[in-house]
C-alpha positions in Angstrom: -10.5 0.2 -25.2 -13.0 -1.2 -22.9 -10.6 -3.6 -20.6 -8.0 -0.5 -20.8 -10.5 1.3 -18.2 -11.5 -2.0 -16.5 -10.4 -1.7 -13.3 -8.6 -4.4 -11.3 -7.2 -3.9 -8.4 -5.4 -7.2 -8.2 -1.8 -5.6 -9.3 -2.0 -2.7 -6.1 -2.8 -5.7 -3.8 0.1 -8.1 -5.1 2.1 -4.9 -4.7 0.5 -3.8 -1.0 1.5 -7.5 -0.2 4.9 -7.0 -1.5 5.6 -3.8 0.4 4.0 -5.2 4.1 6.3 -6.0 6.4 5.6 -9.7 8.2 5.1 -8.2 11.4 2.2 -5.6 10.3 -1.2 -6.7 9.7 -4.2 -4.4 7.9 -7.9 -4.8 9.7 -9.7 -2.1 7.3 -9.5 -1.0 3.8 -11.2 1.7 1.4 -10.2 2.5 -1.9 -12.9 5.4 -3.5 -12.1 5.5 -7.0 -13.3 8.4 -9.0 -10.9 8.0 -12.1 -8.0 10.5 -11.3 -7.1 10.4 -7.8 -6.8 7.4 -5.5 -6.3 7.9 -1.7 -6.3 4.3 0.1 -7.3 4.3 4.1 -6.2 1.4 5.7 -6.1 0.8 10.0 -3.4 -2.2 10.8 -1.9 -3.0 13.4 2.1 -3.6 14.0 4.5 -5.1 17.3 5.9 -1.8 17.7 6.3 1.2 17.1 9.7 0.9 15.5 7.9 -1.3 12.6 5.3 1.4 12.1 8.2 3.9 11.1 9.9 1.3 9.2 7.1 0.2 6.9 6.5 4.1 7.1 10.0 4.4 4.8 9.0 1.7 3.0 5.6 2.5 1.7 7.9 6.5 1.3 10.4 4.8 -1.3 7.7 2.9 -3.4 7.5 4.2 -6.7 4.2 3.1 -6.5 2.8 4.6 -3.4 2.7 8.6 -2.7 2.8 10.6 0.0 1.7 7.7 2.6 0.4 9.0 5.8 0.4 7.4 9.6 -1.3 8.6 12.1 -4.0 7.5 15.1 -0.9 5.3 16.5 -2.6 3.6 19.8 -0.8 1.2 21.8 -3.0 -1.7 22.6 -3.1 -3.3 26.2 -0.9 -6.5 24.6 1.9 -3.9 23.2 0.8 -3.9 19.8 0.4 -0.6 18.1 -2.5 0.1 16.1 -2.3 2.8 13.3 -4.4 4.3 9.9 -2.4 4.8 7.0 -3.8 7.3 4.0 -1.9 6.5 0.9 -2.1 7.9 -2.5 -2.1 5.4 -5.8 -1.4 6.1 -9.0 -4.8 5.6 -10.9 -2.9 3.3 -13.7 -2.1 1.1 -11.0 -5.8 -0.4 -10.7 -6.2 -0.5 -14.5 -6.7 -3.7 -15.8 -3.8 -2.7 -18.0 -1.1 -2.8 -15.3 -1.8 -6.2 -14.8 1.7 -7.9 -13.7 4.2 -8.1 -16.4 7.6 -9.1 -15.9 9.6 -6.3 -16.0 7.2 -4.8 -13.6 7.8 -7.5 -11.3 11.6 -6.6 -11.5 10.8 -2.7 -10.9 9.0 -3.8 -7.9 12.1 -6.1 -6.5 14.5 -2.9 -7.3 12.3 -0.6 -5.4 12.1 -3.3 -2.1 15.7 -2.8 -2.4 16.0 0.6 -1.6 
């Protein structure tokens, strides 16, 4: 009972991680948790704009993300585009009870897939 509301957060980050395209980097991140509804803000930064909309689709078709939302896009004096992303998170997901198993490692390769 107790370590079923434990939260750990280390399952959303192995799955943010998984969902990150290589040429997008996060600088900020803030996760209020009251319980039932989990909005994450994070700022990155990407090469291009073209990435931004791409990891935009990606982050759209995780099961495990909602209704992600970029905005504040910025190019930099280099090129690179800066951008904040608001992302809802299924509570469950930073439970200590969705802790990695295996078949939810092969969910998460089915839904990089797509």
């Amino acid at each position: 009972e107790l370590l079923s509301r434990h939260i750990a957060p280390s399952t959303f980050f192995s799955v943010l991680e998984d969902l990150t395209l290589e040429n997008v980097r996060f600088t900020k991140f803030a996760y209020p948790f009251d319980g039932s509804d989990v909005e994450i803000s994070l700022s990155g930064i990407a090469r291009k704009y073209s990435s931004v909309a791409f990891q935009s689709e990606v982050y759209g078709k995780s099961p495990y993300l909602k209704k992600p939302v970029f905005s504040n896009l910025t190019l930099d004096r280099l090129g690179n585009v800066s951008f904040d992303v608001a992302v809802h998170v299924d509570p469950a997901l930073l439970l200590y009870s969705a802790v990695e198993t295996e078949e939810d490692k092969e969910s998460l390769k089915e839904a990089q897939s797509l």
